[in-house]
C-alpha positions in Angstrom: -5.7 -25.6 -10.0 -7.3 -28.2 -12.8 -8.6 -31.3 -10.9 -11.0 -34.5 -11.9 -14.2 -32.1 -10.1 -13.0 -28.7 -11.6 -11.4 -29.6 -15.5 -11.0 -26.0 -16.5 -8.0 -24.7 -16.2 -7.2 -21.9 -13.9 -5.2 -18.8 -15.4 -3.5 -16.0 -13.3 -3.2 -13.2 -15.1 -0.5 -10.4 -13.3 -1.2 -6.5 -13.4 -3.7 -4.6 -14.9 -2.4 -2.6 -18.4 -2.8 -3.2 -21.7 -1.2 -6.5 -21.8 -2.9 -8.1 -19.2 -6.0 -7.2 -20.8 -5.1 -7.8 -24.1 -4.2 -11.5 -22.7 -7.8 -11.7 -20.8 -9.5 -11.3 -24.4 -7.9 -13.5 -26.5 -7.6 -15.9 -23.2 -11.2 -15.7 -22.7 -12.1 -16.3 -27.1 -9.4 -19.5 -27.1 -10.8 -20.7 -23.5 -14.1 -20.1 -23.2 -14.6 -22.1 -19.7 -11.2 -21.3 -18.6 -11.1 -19.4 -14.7 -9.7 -16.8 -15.5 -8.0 -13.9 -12.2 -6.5 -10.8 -12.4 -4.2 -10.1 -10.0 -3.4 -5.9 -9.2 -3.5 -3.7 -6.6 -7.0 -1.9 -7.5 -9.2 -3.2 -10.6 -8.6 0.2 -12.5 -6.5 0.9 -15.8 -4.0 3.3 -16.0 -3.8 5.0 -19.3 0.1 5.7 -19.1 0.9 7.2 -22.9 -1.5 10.1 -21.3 1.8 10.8 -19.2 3.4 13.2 -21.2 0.0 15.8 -20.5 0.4 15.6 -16.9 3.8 18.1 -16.7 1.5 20.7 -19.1 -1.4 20.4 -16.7 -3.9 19.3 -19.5 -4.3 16.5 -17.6 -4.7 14.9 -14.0 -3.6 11.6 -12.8 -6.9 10.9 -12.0 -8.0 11.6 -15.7 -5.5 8.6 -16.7 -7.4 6.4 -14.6 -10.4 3.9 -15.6 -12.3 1.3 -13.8 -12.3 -2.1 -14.8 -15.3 -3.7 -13.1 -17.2 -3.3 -16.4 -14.9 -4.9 -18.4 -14.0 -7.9 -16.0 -17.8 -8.8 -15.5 -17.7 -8.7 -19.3 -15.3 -11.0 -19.9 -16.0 -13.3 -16.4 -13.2 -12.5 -14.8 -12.4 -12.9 -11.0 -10.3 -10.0 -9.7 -7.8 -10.8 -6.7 -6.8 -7.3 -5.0 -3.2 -7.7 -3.9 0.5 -6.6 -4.4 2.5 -9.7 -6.3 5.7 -10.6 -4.5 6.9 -13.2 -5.8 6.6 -16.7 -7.8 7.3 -20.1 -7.1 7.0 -23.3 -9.0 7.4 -22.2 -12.5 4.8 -19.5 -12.0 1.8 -21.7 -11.1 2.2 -20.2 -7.3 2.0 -16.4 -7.7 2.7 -15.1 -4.3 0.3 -11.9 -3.3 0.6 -9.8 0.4 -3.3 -11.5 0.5 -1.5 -14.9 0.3 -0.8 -17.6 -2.5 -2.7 -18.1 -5.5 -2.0 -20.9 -7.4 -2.8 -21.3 -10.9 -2.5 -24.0 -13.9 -0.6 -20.9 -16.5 2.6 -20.8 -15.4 3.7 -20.8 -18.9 5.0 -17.0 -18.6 6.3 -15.0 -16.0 6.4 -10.8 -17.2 10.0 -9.7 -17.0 9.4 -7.1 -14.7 5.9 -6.4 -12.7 5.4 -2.1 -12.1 2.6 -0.9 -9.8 1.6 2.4 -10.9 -0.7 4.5 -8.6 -2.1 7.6 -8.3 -1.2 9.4 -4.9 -2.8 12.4 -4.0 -2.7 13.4 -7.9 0.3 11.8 -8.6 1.0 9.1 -10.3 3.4 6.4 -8.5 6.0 3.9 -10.1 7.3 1.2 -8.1 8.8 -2.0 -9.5 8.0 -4.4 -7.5 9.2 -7.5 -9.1 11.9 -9.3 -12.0 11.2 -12.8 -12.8 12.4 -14.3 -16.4 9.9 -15.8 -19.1 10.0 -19.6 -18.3 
């Protein structure tokens, strides 16, 4: 959280698809000294409008799959490995299996949080949370 030592703001950003990286670039060009953590299971992308080619066999869910280790060192991001559970105050607590992170967002909560993973060449839906946009 902001403090008189630390006066960038801290933003917790939730899952790891095209919005929440979408939000981490235009977070990080409209706050350049913001800290700024993605929260997800694994620091990869799934590329999910590749789902339709799985059925056919053109394509693998591991093909659907891309690390984003580049792309967070790129845009000096911290990423937090865990599975969101909950939130509490308005959003500025977002509660992980690791434990709580807090934050200074809480503007937005996503409507509903999906973990998608790929399981022995499978890919996996699971939603694991509904919160409204405060």
């Amino acid at each position: 959280m902001r403090n008189d030592m630390n006066p960038s703001p801290h933003i917790a950003i939730l899952g790891a698809g095209f919005a929440a990286l979408t939000a981490v670039r235009e977070l990080r060009k409209r706050a350049p000294g913001a800290r700024i953590s993605l929260i997800a299971q694994k620091a990869e992308f799934v590329y999910l409008p590749s789902l339709i080619w799985i059925p056919s066999g053109l394509r693998k869910g591991s093909d659907l799959i891309r690390p984003l280790s580049r792309f967070l060192q790129d845009h000096n991001v911290e990423f937090i490995a865990g599975r969101v559970t909950g939130l509490k105050e308005v959003g500025r607590t977002v509660l992980i299996d690791a434990g709580d992170i807090q934050n200074d967002s809480g503007r937005f909560a996503p409507k509903d949080i999906i973990r998608v993973e790929v399981e022995e060449g499978r890919i996996v839906f699971e939603q694991v949370i509904e919160a409204e946009a405060v």
